[in-house]
mmCIF file as gemmi writes it, N, C-alpha and C atoms, coordinates in Angstrom:
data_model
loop_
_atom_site.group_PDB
_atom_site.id
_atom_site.type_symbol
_atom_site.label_atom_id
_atom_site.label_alt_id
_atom_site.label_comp_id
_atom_site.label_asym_id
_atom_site.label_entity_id
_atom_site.label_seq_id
_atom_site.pdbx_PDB_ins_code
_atom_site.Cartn_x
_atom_site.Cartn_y
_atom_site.Cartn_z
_atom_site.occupancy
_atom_site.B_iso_or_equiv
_atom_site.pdbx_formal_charge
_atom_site.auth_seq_id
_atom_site.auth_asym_id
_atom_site.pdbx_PDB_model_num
ATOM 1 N N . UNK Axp A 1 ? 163.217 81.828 67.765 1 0 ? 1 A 1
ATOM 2 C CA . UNK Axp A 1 ? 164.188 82.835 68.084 1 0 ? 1 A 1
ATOM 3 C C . UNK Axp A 1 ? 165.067 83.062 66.858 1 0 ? 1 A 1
ATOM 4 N N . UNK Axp A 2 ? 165.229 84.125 66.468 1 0 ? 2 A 1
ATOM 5 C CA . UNK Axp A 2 ? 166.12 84.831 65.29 1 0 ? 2 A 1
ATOM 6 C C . UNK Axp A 2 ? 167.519 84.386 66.084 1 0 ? 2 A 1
ATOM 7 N N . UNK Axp A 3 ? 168.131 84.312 64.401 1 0 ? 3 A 1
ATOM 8 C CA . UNK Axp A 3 ? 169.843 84.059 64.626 1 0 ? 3 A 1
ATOM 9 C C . UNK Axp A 3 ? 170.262 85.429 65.087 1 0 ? 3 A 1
ATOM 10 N N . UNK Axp A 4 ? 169.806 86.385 64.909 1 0 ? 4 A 1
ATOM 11 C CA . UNK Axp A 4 ? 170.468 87.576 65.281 1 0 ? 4 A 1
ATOM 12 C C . UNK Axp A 4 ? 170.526 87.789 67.617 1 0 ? 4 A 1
ATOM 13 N N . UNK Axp A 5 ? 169.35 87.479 67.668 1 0 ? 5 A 1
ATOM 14 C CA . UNK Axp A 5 ? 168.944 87.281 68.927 1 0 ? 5 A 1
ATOM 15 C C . UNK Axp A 5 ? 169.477 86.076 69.728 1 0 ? 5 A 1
ATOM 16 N N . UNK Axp A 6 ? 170.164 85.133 69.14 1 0 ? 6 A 1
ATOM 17 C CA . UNK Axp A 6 ? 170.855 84.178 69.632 1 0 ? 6 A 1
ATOM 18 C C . UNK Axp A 6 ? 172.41 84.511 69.803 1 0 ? 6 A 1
ATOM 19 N N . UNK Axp A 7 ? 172.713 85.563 68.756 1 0 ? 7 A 1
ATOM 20 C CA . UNK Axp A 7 ? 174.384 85.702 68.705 1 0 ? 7 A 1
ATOM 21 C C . UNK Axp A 7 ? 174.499 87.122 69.501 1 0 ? 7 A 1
ATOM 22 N N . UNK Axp A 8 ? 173.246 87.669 69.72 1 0 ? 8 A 1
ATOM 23 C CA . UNK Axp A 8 ? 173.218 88.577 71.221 1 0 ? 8 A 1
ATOM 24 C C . UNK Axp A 8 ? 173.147 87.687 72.452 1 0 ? 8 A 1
ATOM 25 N N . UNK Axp A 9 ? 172.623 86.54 72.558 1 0 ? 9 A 1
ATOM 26 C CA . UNK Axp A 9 ? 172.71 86.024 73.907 1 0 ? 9 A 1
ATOM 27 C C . UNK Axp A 9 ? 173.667 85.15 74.045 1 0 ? 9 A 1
ATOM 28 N N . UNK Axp A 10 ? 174.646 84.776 72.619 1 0 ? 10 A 1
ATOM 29 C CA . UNK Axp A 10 ? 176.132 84.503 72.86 1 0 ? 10 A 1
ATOM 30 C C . UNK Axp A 10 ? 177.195 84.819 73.465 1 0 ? 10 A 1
ATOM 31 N N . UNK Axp A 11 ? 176.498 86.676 73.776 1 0 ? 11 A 1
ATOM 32 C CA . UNK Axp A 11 ? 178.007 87.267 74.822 1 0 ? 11 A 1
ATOM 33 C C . UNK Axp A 11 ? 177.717 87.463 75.942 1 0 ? 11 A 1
ATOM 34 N N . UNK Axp A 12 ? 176.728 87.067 76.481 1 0 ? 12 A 1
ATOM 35 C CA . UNK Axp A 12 ? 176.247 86.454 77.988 1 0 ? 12 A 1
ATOM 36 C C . UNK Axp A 12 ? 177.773 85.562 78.802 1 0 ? 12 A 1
ATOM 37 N N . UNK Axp A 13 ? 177.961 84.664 77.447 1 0 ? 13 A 1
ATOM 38 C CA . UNK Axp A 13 ? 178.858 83.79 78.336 1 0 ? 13 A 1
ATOM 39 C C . UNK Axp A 13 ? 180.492 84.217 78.341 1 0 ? 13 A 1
ATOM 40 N N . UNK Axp A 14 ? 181.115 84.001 79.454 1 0 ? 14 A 1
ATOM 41 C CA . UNK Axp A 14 ? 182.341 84.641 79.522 1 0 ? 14 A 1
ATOM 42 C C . UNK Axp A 14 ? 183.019 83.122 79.928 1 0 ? 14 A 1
ATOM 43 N N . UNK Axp A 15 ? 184.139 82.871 79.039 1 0 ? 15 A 1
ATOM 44 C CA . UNK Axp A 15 ? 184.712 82.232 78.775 1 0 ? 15 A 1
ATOM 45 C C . UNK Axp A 15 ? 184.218 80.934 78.173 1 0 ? 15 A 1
ATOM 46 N N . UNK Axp A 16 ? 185.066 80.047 77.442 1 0 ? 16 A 1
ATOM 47 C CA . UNK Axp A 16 ? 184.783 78.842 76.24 1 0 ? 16 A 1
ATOM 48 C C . UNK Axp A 16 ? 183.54 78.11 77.282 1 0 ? 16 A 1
ATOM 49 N N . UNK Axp A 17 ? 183.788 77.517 78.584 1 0 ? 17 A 1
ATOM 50 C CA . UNK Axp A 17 ? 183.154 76.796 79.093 1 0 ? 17 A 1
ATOM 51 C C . UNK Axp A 17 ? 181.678 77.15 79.199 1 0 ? 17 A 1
ATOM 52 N N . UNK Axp A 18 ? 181.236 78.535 79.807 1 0 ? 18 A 1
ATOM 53 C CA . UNK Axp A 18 ? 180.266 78.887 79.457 1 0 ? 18 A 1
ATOM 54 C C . UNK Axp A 18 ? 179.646 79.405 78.112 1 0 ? 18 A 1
ATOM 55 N N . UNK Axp A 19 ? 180.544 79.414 77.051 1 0 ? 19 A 1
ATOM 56 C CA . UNK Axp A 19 ? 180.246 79.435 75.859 1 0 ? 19 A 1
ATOM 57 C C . UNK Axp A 19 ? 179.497 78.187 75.309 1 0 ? 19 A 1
ATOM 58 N N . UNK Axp A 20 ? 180.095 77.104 75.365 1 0 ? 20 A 1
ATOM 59 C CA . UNK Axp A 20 ? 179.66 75.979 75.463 1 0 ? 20 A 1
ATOM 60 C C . UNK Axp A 20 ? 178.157 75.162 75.962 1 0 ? 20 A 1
ATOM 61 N N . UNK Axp A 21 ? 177.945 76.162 77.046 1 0 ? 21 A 1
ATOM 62 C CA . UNK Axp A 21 ? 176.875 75.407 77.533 1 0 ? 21 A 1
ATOM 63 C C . UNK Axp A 21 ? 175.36 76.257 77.093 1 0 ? 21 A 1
ATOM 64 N N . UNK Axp A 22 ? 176.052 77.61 77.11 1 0 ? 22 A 1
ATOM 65 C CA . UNK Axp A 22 ? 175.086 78.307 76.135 1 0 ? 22 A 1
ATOM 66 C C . UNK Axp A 22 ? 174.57 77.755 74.999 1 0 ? 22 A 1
ATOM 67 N N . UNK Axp A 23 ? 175.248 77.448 73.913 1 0 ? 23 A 1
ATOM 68 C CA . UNK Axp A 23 ? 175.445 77.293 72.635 1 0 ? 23 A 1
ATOM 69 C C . UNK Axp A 23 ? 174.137 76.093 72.702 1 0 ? 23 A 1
ATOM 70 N N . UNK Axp A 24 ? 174.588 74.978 73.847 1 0 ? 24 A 1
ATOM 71 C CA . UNK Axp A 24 ? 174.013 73.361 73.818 1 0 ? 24 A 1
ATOM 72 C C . UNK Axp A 24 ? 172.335 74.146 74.558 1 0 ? 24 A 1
ATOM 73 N N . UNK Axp A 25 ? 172.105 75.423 75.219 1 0 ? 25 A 1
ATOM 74 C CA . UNK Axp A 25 ? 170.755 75.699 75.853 1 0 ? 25 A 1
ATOM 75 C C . UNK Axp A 25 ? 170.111 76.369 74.429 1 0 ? 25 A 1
ATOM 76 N N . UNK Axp A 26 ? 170.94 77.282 73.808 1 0 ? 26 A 1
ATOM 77 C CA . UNK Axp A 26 ? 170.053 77.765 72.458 1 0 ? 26 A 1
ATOM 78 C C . UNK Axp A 26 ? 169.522 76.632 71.397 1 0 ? 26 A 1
ATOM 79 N N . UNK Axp A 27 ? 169.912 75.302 71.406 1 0 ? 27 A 1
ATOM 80 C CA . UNK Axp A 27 ? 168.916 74.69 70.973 1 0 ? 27 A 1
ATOM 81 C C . UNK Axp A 27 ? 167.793 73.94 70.979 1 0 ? 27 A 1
ATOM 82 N N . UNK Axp A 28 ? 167.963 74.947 72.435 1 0 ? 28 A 1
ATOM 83 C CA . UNK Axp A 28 ? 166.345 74.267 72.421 1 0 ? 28 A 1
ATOM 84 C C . UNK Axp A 28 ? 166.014 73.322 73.35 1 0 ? 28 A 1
ATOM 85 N N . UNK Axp A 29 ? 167.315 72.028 73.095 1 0 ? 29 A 1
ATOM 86 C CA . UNK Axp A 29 ? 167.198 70.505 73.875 1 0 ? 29 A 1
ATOM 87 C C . UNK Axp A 29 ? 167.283 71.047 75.513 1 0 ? 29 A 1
ATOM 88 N N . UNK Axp A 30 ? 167.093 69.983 76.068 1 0 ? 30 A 1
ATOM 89 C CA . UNK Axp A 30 ? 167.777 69.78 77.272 1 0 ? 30 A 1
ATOM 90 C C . UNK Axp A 30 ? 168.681 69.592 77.623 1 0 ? 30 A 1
ATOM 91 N N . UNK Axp A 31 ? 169.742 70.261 78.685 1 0 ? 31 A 1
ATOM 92 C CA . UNK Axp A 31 ? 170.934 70.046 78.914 1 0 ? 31 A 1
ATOM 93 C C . UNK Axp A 31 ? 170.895 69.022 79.967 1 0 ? 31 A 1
ATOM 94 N N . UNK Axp A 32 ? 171.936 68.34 80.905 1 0 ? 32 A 1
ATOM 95 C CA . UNK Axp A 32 ? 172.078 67.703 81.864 1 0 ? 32 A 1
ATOM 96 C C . UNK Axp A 32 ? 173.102 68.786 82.847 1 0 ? 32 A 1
ATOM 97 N N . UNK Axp A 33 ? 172.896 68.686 84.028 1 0 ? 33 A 1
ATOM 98 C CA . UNK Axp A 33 ? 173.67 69.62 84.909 1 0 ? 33 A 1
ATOM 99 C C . UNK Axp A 33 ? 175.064 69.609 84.29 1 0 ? 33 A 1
ATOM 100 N N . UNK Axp A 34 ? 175.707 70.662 84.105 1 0 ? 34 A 1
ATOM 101 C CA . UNK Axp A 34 ? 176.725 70.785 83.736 1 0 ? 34 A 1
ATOM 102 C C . UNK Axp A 34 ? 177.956 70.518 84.753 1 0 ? 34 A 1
ATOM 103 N N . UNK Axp A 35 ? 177.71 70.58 85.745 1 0 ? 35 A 1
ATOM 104 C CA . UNK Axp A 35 ? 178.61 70.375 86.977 1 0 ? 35 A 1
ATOM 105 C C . UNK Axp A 35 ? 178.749 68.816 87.211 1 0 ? 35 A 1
ATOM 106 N N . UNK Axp A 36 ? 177.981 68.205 86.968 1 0 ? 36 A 1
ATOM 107 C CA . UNK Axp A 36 ? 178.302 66.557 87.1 1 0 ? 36 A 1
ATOM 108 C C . UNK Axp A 36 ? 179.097 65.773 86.239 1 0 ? 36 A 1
ATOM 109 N N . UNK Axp A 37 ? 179.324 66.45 85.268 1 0 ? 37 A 1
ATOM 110 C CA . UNK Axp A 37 ? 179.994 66.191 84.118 1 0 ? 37 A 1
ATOM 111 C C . UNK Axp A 37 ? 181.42 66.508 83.953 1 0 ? 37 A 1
ATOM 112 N N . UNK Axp A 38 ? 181.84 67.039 85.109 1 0 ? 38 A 1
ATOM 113 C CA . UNK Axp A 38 ? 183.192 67.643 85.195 1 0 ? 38 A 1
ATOM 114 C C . UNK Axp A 38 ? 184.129 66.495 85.37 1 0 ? 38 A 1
ATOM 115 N N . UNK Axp A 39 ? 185.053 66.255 85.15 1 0 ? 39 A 1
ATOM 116 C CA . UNK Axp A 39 ? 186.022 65.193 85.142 1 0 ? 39 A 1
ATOM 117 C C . UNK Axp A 39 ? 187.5 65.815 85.735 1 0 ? 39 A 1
ATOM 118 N N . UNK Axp A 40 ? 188.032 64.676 86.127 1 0 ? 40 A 1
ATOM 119 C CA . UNK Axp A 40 ? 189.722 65.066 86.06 1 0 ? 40 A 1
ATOM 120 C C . UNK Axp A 40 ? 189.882 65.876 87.264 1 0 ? 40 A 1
ATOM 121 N N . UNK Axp A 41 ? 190.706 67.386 86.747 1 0 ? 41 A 1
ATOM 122 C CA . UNK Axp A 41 ? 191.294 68.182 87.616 1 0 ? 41 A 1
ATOM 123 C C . UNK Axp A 41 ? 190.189 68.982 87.796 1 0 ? 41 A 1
ATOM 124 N N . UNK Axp A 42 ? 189.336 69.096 86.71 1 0 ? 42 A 1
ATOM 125 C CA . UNK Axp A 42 ? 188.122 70.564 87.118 1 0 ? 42 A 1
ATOM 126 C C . UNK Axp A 42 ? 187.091 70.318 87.878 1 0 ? 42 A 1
ATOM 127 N N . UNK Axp A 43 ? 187.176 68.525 88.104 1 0 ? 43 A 1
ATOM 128 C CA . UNK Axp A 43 ? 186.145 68.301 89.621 1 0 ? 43 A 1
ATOM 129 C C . UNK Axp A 43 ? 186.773 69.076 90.955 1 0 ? 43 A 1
ATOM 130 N N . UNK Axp A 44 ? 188.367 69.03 91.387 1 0 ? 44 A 1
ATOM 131 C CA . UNK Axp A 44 ? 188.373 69.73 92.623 1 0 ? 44 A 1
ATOM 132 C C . UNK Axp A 44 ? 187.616 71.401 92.677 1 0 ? 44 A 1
ATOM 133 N N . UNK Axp A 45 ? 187.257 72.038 91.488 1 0 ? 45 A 1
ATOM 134 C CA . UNK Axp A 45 ? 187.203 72.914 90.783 1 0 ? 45 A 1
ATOM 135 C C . UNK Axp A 45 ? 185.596 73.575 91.08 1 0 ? 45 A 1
ATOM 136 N N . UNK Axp A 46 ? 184.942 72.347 91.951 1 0 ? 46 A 1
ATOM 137 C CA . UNK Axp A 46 ? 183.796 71.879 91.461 1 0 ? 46 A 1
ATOM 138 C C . UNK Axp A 46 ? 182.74 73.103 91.634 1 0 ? 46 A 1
ATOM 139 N N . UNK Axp A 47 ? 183.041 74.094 92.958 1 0 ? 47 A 1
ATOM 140 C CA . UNK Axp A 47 ? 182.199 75.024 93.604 1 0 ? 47 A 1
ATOM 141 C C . UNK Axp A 47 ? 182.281 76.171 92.589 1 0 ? 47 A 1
ATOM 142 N N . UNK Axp A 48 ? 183.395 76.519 92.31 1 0 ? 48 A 1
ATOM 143 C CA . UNK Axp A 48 ? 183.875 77.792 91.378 1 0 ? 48 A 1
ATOM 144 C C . UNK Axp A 48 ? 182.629 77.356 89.886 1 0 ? 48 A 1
ATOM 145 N N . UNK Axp A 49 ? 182.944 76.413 89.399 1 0 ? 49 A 1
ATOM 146 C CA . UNK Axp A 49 ? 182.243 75.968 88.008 1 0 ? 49 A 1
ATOM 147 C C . UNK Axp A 49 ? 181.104 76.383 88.39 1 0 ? 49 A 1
ATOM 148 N N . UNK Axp A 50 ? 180.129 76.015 89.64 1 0 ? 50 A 1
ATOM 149 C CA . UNK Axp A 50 ? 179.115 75.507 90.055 1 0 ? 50 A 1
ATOM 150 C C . UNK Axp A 50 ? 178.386 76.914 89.817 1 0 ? 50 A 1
ATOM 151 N N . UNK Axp A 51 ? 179.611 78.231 90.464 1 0 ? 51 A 1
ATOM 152 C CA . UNK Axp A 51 ? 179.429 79.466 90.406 1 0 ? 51 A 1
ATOM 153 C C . UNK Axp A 51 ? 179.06 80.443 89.367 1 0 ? 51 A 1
ATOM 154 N N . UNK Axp A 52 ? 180.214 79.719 88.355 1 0 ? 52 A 1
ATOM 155 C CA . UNK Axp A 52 ? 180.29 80.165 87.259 1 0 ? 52 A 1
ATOM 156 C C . UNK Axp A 52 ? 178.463 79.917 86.206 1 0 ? 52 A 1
ATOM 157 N N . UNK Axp A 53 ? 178.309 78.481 86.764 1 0 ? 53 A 1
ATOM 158 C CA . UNK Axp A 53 ? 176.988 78.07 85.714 1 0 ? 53 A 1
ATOM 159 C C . UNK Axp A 53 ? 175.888 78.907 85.936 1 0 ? 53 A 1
ATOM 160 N N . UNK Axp A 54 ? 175.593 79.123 87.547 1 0 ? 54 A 1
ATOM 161 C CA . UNK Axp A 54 ? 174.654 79.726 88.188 1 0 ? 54 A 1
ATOM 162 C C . UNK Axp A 54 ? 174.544 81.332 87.904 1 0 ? 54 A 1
ATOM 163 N N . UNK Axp A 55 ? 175.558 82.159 87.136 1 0 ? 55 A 1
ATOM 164 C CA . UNK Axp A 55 ? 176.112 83.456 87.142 1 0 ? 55 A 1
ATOM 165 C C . UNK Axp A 55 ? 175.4 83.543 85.796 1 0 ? 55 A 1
ATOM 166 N N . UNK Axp A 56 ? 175.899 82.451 84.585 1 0 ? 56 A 1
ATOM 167 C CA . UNK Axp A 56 ? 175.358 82.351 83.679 1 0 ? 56 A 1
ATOM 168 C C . UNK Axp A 56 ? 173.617 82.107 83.101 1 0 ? 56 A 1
ATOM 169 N N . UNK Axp A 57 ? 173.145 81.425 83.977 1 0 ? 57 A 1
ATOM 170 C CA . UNK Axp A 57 ? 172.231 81.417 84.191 1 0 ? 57 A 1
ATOM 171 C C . UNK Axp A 57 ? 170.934 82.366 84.627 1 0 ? 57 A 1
ATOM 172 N N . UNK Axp A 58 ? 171.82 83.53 85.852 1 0 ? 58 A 1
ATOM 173 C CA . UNK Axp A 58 ? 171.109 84.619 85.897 1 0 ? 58 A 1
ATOM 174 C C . UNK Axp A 58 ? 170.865 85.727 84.937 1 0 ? 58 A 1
ATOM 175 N N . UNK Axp A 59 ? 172.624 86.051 84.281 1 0 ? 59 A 1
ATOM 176 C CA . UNK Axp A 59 ? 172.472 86.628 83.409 1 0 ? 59 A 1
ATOM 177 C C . UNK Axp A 59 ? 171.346 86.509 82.203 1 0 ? 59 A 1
ATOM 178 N N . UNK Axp A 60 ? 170.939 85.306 81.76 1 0 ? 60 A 1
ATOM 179 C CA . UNK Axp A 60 ? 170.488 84.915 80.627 1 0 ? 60 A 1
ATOM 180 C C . UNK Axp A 60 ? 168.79 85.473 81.157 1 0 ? 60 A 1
ATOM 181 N N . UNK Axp A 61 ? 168.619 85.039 82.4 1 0 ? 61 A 1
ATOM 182 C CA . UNK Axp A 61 ? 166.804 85.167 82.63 1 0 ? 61 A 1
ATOM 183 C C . UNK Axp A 61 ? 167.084 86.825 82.921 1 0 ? 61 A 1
ATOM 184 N N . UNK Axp A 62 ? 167.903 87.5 83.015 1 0 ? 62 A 1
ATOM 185 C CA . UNK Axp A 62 ? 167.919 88.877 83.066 1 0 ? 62 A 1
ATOM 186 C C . UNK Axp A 62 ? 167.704 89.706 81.795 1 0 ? 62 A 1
ATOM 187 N N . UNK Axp A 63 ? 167.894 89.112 80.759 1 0 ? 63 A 1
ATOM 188 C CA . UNK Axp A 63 ? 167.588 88.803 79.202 1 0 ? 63 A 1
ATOM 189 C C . UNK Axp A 63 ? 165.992 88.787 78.872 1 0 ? 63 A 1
ATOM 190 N N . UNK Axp A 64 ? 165.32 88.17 79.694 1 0 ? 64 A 1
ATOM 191 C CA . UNK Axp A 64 ? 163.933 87.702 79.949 1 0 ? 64 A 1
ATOM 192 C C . UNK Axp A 64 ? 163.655 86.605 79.473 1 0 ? 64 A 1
ATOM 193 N N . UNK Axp A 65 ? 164.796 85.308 79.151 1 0 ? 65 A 1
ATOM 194 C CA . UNK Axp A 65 ? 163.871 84.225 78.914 1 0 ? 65 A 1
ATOM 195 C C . UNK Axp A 65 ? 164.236 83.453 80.344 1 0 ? 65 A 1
ATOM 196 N N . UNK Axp A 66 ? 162.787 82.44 80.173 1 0 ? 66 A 1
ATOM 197 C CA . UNK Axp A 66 ? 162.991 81.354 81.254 1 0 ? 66 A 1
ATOM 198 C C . UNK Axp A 66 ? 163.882 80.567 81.074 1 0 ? 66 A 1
ATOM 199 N N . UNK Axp A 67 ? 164.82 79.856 81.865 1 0 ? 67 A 1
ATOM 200 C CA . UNK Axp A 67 ? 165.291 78.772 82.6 1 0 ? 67 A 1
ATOM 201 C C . UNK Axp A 67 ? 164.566 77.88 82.993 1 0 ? 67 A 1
ATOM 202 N N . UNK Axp A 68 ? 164.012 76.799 82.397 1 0 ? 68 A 1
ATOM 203 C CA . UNK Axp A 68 ? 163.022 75.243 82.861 1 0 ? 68 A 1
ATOM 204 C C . UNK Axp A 68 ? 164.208 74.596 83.977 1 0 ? 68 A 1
ATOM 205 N N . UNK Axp A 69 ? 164.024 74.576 85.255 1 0 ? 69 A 1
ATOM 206 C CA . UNK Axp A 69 ? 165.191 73.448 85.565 1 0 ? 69 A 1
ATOM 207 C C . UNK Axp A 69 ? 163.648 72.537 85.869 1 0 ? 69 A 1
ATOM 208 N N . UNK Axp A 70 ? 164.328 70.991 85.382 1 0 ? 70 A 1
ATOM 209 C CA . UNK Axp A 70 ? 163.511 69.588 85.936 1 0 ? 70 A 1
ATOM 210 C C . UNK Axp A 70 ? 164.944 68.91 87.339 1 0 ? 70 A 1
ATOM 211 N N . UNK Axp A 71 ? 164.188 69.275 88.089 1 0 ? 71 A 1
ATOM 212 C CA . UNK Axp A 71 ? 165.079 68.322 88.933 1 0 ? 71 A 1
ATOM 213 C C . UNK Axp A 71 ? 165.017 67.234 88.725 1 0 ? 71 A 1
ATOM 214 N N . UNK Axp A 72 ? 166.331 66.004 89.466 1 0 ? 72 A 1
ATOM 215 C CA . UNK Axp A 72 ? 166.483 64.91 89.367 1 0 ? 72 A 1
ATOM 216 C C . UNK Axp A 72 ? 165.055 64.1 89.971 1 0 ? 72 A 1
ATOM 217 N N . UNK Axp A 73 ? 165.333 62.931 89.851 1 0 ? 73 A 1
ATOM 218 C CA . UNK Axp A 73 ? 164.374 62.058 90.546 1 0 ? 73 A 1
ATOM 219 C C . UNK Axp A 73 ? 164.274 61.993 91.457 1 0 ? 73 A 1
ATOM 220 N N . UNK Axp A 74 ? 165.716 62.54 92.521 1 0 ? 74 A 1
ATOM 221 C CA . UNK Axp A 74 ? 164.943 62.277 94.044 1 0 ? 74 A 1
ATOM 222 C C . UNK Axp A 74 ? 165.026 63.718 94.79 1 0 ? 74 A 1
ATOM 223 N N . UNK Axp A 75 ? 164.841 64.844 92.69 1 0 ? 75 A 1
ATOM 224 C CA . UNK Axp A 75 ? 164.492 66.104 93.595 1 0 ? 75 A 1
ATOM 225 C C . UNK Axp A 75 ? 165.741 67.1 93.686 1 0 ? 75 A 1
ATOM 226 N N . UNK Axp A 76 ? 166.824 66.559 93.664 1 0 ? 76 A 1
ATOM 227 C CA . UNK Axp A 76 ? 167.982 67.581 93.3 1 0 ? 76 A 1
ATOM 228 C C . UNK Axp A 76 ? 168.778 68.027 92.67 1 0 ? 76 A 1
ATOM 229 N N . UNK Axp A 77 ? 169.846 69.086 92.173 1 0 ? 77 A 1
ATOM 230 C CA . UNK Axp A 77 ? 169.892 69.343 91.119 1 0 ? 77 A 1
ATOM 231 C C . UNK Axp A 77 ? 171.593 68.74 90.722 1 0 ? 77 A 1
ATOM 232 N N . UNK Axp A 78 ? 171.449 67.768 91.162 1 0 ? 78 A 1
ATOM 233 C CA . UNK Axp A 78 ? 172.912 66.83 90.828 1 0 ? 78 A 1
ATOM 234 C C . UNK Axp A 78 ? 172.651 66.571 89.16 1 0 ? 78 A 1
ATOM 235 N N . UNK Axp A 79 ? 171.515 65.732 89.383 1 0 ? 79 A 1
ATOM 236 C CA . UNK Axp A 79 ? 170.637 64.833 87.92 1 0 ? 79 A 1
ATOM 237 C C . UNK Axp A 79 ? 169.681 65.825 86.977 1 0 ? 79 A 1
ATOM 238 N N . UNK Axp A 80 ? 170.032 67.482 87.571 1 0 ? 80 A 1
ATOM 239 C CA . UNK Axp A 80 ? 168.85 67.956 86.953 1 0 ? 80 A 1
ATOM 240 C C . UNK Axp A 80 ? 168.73 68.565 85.261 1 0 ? 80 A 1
ATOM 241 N N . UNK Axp A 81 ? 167.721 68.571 85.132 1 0 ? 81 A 1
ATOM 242 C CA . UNK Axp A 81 ? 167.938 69.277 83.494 1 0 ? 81 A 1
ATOM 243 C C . UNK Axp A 81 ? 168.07 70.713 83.288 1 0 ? 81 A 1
ATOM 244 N N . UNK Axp A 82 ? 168.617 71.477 82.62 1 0 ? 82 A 1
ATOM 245 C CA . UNK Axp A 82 ? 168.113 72.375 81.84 1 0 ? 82 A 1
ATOM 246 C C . UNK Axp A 82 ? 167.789 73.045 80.346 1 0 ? 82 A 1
ATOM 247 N N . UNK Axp A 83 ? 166.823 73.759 80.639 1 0 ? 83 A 1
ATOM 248 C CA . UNK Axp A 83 ? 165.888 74.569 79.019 1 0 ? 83 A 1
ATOM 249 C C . UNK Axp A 83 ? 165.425 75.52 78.982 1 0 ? 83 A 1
ATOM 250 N N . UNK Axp A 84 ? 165.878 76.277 77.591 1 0 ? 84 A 1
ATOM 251 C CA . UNK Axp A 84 ? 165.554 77.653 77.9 1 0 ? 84 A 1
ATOM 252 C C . UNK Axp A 84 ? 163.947 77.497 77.174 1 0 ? 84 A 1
ATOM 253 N N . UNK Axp A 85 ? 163.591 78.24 77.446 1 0 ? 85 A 1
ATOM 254 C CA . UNK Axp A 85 ? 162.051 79.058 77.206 1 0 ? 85 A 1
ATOM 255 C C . UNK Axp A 85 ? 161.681 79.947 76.347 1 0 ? 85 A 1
ATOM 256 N N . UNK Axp A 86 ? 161.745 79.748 75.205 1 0 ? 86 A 1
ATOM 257 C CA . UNK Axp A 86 ? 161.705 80.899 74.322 1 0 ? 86 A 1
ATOM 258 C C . UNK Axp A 86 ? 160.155 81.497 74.277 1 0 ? 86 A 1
């Protein structure tokens, strides 16, 4: 994927947080659910985030690349991964 085509699918994300998780899917790796990772005050937070990731997520395969999710081990997406598909 061209740098130019990456800093178009940079304004997918609306606000730092989903900036963030973008940034960690354009390379490539695997992410870990981003929602499990929430700490502090932005766990009561937890459904809105949950909203927010899932929003981001559509947007991006509306783009046309895939979304790999690996679910967890016993299958749900607490533990699950994600990767984009270039």
């Amino acid at each position: 994927m061209t740098q130019e085509r990456k800093n178009e699918l940079k304004k997918l994300a609306k606000g730092h947080w989903q900036a963030e998780i973008l940034s960690d899917l354009l390379t490539g790796r695997k992410i870990t659910n981003p929602i499990s990772c929430l700490r502090g005050a932005a766990k009561r937070y937890s459904l809105r985030y949950k909203e927010s990731f899932y929003n981001l997520l559509w947007r991006i395969e509306q783009e046309g690349i895939e979304v790999k999710i690996e679910y967890g081990p016993r299958g749900g997406l607490w533990s699950a991964t994600y990767q984009l598909i270039f």
